[in-house]
DOMIKOL-458004 format. One record per residue: residue number from 1; residue in one letter; z, x, y of N, C-alpha, C in turn. Coordinates in Angstrom, 3 decimals, always signed. Each point is the difference from the previous one (the first is absolute). Last residue first. Layout:
! DOMIKOL-458004
NUM  A  Z  X  Y  Z  X  Y  Z  X  Y
...
***
This chain:
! DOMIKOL-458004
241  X  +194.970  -9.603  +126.699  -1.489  +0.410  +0.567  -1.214  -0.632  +0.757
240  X  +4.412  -0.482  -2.946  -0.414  -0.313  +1.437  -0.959  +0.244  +0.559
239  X  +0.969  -1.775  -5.025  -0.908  +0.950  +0.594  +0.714  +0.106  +1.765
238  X  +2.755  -2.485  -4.409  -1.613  -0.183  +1.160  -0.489  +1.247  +0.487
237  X  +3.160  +0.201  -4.709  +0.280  -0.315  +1.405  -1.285  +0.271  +0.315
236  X  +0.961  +1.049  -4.081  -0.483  -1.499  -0.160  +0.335  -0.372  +1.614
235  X  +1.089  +4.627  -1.085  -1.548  -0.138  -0.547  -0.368  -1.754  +0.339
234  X  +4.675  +1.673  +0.169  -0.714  +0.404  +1.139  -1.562  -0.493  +0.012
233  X  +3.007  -0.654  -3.873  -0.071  -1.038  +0.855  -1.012  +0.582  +1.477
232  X  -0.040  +2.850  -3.316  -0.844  -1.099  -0.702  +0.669  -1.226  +1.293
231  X  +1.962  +4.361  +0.783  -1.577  +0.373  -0.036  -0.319  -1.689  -0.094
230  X  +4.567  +0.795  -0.710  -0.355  -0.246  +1.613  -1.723  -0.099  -0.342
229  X  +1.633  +1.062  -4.062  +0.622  -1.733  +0.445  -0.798  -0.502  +1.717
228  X  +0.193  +4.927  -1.798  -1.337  -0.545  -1.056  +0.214  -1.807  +0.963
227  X  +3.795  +2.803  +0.931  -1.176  +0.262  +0.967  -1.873  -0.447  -0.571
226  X  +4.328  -0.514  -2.466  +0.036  -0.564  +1.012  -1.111  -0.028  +1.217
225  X  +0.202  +1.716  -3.994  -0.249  -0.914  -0.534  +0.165  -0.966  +1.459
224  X  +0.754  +4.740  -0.299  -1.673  -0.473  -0.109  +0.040  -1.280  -0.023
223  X  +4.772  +1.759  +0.444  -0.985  +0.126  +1.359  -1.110  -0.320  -0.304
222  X  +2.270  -0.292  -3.554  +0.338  -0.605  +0.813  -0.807  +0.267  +1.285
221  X  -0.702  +3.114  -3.258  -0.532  -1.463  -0.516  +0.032  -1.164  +0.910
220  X  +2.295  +3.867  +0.900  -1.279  +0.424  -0.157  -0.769  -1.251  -0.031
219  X  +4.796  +0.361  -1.023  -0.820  -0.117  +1.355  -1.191  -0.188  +0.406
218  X  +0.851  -1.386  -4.966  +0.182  +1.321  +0.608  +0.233  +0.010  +1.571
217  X  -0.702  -3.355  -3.945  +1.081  +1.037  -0.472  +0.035  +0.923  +0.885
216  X  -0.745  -5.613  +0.594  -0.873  +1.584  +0.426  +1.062  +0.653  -0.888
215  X  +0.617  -4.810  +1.257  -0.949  +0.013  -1.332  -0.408  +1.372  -0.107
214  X  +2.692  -2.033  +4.166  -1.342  +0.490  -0.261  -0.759  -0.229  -1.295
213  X  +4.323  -0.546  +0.011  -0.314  -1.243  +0.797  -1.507  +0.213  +0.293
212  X  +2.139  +4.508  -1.403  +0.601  -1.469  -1.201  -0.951  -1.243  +0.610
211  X  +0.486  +3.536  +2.371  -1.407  -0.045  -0.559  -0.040  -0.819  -1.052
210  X  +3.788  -0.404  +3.225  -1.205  -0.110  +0.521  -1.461  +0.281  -1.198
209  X  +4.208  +1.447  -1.599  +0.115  -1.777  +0.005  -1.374  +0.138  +1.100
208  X  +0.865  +4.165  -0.302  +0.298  -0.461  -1.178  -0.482  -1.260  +0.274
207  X  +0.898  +2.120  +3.172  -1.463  -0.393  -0.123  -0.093  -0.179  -1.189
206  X  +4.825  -0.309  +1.418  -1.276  -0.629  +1.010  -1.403  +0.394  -0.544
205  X  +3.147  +2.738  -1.605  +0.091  -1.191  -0.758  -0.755  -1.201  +0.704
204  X  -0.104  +4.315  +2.059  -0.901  +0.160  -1.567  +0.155  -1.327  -0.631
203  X  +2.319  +0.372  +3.992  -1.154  +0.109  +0.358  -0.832  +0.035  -1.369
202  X  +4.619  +0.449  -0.422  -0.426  -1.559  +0.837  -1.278  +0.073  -0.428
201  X  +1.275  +4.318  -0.421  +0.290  -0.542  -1.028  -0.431  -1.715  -0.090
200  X  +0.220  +3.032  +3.983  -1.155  +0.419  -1.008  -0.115  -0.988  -0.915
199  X  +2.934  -1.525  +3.667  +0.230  +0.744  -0.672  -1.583  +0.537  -0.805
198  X  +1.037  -2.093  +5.049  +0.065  -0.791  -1.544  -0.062  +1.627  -0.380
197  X  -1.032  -0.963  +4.379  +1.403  +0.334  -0.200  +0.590  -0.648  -1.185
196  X  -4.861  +0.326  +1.590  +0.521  -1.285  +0.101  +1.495  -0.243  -0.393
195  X  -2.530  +3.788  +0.754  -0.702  -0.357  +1.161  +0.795  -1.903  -0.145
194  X  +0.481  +3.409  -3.304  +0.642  +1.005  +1.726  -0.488  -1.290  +0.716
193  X  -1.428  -0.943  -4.151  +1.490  -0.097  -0.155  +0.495  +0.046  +0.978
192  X  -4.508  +0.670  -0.326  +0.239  -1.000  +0.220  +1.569  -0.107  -0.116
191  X  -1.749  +3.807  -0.329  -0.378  -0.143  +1.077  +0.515  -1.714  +0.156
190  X  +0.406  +1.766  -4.441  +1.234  +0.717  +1.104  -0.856  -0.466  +1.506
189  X  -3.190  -1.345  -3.563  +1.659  -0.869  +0.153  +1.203  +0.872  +1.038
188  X  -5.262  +0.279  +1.647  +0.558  +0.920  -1.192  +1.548  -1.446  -0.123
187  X  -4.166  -1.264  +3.251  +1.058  +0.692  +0.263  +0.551  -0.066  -1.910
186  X  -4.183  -2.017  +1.970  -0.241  +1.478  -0.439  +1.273  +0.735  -0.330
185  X  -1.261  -4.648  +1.474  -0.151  +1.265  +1.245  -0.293  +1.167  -0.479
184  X  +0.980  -3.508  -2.830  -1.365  +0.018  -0.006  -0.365  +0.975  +1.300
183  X  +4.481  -0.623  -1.673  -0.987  +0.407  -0.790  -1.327  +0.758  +0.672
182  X  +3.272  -2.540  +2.292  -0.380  +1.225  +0.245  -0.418  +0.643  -1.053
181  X  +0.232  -4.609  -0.564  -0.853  +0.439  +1.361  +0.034  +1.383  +0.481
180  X  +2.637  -1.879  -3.687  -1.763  +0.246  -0.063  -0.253  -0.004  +1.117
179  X  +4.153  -0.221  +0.313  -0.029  +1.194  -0.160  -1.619  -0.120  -0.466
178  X  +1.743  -3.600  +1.545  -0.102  +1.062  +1.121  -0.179  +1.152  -0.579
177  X  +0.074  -3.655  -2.358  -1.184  -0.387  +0.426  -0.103  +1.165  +1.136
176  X  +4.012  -0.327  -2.689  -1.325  -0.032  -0.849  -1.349  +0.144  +0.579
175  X  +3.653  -1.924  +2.117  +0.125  +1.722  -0.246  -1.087  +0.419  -0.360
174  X  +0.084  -4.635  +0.104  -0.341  +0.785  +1.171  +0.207  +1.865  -0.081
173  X  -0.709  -2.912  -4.437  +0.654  -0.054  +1.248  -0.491  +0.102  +1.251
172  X  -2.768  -1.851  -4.558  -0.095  +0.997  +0.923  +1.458  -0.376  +1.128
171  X  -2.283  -3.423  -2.394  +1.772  +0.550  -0.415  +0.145  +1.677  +0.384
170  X  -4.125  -2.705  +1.002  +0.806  -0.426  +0.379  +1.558  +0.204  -0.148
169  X  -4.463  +3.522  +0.438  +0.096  -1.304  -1.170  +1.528  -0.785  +0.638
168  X  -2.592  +3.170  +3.356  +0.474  +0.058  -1.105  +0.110  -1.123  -0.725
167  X  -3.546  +2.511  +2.947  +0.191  -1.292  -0.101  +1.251  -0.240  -1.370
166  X  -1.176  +4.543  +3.836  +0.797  -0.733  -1.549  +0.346  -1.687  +0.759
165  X  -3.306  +2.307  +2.377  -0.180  -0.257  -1.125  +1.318  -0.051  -0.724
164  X  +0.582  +0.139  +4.235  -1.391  -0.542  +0.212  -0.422  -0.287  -1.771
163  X  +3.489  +2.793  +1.857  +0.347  -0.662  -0.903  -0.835  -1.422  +0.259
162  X  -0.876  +4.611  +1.161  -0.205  -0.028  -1.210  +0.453  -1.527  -0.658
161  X  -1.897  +2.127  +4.283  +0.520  -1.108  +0.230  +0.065  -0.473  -1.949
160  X  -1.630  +4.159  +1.956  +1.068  -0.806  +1.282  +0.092  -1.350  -0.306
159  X  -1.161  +4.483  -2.813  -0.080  -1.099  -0.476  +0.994  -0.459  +1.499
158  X  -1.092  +4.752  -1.102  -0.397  -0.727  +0.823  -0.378  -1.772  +0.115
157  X  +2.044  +3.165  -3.249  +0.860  -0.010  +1.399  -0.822  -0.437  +0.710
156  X  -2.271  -0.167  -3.936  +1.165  -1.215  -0.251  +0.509  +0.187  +1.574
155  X  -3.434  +3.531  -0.499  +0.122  -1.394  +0.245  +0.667  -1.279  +0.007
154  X  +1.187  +3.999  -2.013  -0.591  +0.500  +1.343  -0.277  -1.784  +0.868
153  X  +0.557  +0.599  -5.020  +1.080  +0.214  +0.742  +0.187  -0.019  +1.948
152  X  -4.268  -2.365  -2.555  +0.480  +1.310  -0.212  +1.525  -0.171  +0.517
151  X  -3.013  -4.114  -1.882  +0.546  +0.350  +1.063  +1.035  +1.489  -0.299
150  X  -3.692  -3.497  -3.166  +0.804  +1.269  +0.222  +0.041  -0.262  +1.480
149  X  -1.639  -3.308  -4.144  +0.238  +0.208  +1.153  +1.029  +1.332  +0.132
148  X  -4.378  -1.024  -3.659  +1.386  -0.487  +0.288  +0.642  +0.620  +1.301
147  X  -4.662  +0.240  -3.282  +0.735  -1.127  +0.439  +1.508  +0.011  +0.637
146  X  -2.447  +3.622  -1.232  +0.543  -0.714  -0.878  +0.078  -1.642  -0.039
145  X  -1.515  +3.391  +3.202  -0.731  +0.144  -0.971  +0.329  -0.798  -0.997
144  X  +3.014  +0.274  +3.297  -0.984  -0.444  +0.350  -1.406  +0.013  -1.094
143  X  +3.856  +2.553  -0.419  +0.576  -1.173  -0.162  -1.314  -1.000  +0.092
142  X  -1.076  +4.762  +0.398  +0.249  -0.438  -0.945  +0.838  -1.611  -0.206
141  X  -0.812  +1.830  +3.723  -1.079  -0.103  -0.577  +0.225  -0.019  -1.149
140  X  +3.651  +0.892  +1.908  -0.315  -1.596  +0.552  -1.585  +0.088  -0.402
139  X  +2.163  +3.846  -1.327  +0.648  -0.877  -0.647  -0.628  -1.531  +1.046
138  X  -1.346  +4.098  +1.652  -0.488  -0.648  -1.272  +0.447  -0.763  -0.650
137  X  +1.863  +1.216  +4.105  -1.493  -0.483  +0.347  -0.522  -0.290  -1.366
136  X  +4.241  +1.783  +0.291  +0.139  -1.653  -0.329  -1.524  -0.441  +0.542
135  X  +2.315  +4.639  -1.565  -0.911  -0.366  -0.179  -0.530  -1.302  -0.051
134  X  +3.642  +3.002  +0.455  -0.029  -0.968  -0.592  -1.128  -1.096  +0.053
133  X  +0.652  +3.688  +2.873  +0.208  +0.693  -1.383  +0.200  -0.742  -0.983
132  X  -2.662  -0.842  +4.927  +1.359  -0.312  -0.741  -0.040  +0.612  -1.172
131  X  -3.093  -0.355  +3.665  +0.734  +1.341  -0.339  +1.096  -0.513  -0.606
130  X  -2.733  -3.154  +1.018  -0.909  +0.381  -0.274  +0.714  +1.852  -0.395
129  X  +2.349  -3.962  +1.625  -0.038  -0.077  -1.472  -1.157  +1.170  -0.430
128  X  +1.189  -0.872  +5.126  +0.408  +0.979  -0.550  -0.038  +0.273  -1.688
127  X  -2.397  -3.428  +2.307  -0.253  +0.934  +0.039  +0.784  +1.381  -0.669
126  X  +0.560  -4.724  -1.937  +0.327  +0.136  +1.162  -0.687  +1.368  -0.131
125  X  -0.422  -4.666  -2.405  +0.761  +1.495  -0.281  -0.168  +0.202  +1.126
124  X  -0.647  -4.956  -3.342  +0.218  +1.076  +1.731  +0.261  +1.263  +0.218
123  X  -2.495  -4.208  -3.724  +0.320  +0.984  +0.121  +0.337  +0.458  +1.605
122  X  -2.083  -3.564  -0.750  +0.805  -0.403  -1.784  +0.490  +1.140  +0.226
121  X  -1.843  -3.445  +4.381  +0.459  +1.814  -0.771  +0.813  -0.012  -1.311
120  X  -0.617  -3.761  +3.220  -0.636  +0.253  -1.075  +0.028  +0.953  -0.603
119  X  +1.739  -1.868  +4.084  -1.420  +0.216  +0.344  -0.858  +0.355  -1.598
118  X  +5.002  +0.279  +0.054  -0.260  -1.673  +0.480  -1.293  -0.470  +0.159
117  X  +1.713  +5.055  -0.985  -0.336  -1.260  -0.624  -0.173  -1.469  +0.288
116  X  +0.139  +3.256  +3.312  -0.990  +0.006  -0.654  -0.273  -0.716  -1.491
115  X  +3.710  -0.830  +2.622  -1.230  +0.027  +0.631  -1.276  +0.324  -0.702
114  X  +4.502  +1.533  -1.035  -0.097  -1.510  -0.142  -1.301  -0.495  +0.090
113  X  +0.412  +4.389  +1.712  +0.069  +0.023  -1.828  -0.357  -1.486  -0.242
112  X  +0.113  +2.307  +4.934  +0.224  -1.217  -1.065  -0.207  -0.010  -1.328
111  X  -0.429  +3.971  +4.559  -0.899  -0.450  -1.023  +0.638  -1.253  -0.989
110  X  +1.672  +3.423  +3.435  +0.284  -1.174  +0.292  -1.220  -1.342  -1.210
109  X  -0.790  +4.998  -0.045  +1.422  -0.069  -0.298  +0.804  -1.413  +0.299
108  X  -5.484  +1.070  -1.169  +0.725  +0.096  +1.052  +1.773  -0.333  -0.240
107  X  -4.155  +0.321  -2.861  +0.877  +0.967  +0.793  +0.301  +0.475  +0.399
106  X  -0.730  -2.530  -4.694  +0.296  -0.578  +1.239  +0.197  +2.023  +0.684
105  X  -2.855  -3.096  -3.851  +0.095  +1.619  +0.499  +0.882  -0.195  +1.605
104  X  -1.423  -3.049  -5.061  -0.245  -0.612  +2.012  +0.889  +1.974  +0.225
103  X  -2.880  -3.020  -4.210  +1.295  +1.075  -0.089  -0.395  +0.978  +1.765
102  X  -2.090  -4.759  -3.216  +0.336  +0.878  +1.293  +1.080  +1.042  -0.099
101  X  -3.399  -3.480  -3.425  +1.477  +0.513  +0.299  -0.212  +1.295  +1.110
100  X  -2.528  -4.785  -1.874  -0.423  +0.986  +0.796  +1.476  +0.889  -0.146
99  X  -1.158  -4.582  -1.274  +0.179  +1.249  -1.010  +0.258  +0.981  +0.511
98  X  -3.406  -2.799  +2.108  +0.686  -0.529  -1.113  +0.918  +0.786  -0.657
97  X  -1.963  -0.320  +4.872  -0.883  +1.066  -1.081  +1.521  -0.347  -1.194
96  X  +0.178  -2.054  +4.077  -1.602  +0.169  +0.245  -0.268  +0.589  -1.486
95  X  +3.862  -0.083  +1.829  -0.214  -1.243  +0.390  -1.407  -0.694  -0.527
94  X  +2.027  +4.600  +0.355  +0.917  -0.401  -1.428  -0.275  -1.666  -0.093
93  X  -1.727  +2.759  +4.099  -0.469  +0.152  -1.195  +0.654  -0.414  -1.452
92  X  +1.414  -1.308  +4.546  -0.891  -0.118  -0.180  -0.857  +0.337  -1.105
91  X  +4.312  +1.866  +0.545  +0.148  -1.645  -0.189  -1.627  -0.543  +0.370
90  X  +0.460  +4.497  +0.614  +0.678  -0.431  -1.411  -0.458  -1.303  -0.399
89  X  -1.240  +1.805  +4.668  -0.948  +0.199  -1.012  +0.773  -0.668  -1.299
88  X  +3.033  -0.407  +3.086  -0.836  -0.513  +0.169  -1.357  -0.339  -0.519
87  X  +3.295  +3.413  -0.077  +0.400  -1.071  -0.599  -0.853  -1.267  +0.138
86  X  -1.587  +4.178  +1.614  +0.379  -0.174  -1.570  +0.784  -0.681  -0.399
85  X  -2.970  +0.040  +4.775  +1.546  +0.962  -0.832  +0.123  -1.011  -1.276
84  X  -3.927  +1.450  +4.547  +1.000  -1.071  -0.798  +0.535  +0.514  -0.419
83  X  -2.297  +3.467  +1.341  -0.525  -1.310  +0.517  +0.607  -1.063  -1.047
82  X  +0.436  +4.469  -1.011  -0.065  +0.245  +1.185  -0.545  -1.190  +0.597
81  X  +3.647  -0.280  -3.251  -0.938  +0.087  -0.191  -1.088  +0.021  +1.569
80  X  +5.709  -0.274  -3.137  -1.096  +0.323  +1.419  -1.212  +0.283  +0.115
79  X  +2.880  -0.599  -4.159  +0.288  -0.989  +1.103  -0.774  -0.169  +1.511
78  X  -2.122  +2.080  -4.878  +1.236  +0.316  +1.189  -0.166  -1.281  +0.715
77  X  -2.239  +0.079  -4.696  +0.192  +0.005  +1.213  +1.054  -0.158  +0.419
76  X  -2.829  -0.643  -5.061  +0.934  +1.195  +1.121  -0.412  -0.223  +1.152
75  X  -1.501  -3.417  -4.005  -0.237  +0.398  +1.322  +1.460  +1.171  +0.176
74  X  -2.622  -2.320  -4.789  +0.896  +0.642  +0.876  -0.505  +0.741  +1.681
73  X  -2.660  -2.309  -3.689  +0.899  -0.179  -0.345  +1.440  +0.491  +0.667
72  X  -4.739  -1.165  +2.308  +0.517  +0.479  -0.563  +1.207  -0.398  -1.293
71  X  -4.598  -1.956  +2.795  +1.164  -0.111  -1.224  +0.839  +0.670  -0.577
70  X  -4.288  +0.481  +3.358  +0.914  +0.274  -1.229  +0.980  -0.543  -1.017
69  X  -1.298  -1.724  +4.839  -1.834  +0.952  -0.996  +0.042  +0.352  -1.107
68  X  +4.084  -1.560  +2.876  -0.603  -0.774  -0.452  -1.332  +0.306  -0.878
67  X  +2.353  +3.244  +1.515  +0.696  -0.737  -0.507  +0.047  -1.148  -1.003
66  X  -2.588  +2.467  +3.529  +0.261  +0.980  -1.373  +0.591  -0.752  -0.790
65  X  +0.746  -2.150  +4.288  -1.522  +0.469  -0.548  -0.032  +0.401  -1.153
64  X  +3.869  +0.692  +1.862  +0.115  -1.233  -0.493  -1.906  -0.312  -0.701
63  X  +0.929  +3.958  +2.359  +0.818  -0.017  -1.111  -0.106  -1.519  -0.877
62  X  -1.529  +1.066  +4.468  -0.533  +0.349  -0.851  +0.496  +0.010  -1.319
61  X  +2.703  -2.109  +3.229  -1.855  -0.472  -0.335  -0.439  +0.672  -0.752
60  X  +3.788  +2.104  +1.181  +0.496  -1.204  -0.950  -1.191  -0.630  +0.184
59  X  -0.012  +5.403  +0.672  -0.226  -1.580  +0.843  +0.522  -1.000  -1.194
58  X  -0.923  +4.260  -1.370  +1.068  +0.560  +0.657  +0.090  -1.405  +1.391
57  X  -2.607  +1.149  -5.087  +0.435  -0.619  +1.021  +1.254  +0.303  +0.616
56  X  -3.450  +0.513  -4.783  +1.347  +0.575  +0.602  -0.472  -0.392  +1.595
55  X  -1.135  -1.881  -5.572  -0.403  +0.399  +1.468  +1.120  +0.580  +0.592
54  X  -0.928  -0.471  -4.888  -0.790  -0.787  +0.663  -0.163  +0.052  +1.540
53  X  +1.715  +3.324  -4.285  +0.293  -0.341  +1.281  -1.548  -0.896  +0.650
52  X  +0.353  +2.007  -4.198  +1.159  -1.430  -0.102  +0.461  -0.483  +1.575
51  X  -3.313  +3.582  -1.563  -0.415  -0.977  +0.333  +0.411  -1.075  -0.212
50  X  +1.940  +4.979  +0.526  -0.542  -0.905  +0.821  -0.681  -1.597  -0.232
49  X  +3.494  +2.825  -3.176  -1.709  -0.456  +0.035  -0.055  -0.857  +1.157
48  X  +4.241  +2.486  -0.176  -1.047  +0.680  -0.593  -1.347  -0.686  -0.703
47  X  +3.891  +0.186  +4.433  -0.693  -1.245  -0.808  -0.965  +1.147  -1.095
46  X  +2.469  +1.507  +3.821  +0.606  -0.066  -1.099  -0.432  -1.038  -1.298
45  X  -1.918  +0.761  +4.691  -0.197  +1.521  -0.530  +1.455  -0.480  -1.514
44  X  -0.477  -3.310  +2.876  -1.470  +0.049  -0.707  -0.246  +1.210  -0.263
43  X  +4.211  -0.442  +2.255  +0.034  -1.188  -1.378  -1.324  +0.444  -0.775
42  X  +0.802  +2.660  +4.035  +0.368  +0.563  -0.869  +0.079  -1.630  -1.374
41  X  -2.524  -0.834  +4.055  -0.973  +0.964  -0.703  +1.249  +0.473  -1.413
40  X  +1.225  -2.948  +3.637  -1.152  -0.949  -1.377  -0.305  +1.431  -0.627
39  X  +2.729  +1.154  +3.072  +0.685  -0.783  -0.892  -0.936  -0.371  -1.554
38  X  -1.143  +1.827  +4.303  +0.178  +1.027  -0.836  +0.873  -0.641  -1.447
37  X  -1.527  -2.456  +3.746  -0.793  +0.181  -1.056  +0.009  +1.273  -0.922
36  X  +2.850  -4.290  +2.010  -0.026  +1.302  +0.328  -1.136  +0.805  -1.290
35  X  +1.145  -4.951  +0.377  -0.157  +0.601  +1.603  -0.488  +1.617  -0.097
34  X  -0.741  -3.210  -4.563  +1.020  +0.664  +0.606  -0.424  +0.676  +1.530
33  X  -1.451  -2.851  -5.079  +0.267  -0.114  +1.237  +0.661  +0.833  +0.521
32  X  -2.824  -1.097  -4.843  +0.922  +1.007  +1.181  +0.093  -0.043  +1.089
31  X  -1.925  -2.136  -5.180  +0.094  -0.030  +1.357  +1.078  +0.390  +1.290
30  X  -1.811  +0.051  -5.879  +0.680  +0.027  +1.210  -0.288  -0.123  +1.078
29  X  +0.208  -1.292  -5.813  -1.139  +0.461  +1.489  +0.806  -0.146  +1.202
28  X  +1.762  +1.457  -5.114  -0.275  -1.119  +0.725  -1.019  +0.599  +1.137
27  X  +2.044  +2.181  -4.521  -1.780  -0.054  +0.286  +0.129  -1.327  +1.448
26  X  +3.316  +4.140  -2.566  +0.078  -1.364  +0.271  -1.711  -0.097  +0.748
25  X  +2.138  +3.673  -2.995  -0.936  -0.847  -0.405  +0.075  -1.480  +1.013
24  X  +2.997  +3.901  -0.174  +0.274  -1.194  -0.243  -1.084  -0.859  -0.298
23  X  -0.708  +4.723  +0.978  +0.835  -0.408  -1.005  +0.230  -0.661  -0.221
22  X  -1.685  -0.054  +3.701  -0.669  +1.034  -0.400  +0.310  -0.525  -1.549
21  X  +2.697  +0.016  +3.815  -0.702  -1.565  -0.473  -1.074  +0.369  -0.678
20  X  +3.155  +2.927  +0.716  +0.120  -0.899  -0.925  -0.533  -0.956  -0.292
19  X  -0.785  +3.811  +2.226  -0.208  +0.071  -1.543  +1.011  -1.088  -0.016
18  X  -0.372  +0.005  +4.638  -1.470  -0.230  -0.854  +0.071  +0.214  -1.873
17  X  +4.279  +0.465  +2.443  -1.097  -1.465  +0.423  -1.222  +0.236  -0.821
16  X  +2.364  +3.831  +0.844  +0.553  -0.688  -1.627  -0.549  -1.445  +0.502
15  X  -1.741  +2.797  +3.464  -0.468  +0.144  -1.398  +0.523  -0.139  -1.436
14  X  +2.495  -1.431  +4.626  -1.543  -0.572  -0.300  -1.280  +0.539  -0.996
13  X  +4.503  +1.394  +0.645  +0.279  -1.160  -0.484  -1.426  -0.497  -0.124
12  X  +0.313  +5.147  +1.273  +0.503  -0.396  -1.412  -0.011  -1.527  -0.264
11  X  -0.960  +0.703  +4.485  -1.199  +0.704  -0.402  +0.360  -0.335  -2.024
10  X  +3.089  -0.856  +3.570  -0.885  -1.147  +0.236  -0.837  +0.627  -1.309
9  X  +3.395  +3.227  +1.808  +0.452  -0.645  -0.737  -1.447  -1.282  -0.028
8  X  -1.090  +3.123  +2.162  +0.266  +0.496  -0.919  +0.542  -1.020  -0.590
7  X  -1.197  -0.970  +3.851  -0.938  +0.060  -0.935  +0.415  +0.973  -1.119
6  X  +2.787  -1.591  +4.271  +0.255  +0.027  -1.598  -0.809  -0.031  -1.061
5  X  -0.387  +0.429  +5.191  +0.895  +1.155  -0.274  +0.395  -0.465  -1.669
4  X  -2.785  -2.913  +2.096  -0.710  +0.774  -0.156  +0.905  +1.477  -0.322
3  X  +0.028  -5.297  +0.315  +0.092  +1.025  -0.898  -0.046  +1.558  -0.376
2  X  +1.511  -4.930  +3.043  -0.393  +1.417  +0.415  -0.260  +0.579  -1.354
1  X  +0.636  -5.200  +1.088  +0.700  +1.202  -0.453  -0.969  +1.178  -0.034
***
């Protein structure tokens, strides 16, 4: 993605980035992957104590290196990397480094959401999140900081193969099981109503009982708990590599 006709808009998100991490007092160690190096430069121009940054890399060798030398507590990296690619780096480093939480930068538009969680990623967003007014580049550093799994709006639409993860529970319908799947696409209840010639009303009482069977009070919840589910089985799968 092209930035260069929206440095205005880019310029306000990436200095409420820095006062917050600033503000948030978060102290992990990092490691930065990314193809594009104007890329690596605006993350490490939002970091306000350089020396949480352990390395920056625009190669999945080099990166993995750093990787291993360090110990980070967190890896950032794009899907594309000017020599290998970041799903690849992921699942190699989440293999290697205990704990490790990834928050994966997809972007390219044919880019896998699924994918990158399956490779490990506790966090997905998408280039355009970086001009979002909802601010989901921090909110997944912040999930991630926390311990806990985020996938942006942005990214859910790029989920090709969402029903890869709903592992549902057994009294789960099928309805049930079609409309979490466009949950997790990202699609609104009127989008799902239009799209499954059900009523709004259906649709609310459907995730009713879905977060019921979940144990969740929120979508929100539902989608983490699900996409938290894919992470820990993904994690106990072989290596191809």
């Amino acid at each position: 993605m092209d930035f260069t006709d929206r440095l205005d808009q880019l310029e306000p998100n990436r200095n409420m980035m820095r006062s917050w991490m600033l503000s948030s007092g978060m102290k992990l160690s990092f490691v930065i992957a990314m193809k594009s190096h104007l890329g690596l430069l605006g993350i490490v121009r939002s970091f306000s104590d350089p020396s949480l940054i352990k390395g920056i890399a625009s190669t999945e060798e080099e990166a993995y290196r750093r990787i291993r030398e360090n110990n980070p507590v967190m890896l950032i990296c794009s899907d594309q990397l000017a020599e290998g690619d970041g799903f690849s780096l992921c699942r190699r480093a989440t293999q290697t480094v205990a704990n490790l939480r990834v928050l994966m930068l997809l972007t390219r538009a044919d880019a896998d959401t699924a994918r990158a969680l399956k490779c490990g990623a506790m966090a997905v967003v998408c280039e355009g999140d970086f001009l979002s007014p909802e601010l989901e580049v921090m909110q997944s550093l912040l999930a991630v900081a926390n311990n806990k799994t985020y996938v942006s709006s942005r990214a859910r639409l790029q989920m090709q193969q969402p029903e890869s993860i709903v592992e549902s529970p057994q009294s789960l319908t099928q309805r049930e099981k079609d409309i979490l799947i466009l949950m997790l696409k990202g699609a609104s209840d009127r989008e799902i109503a239009e799209q499954l010639l059900i009523s709004i009303h259906t649709v609310k009482e459907y995730g009713k009982s879905i977060r019921r069977k979940y144990q969740v009070k929120s979508r929100l919840q539902l989608i983490s708990a699900l996409l938290g589910r894919k992470q820990v089985s993904a994690a106990a799968e072989p290596s191809r590599r």
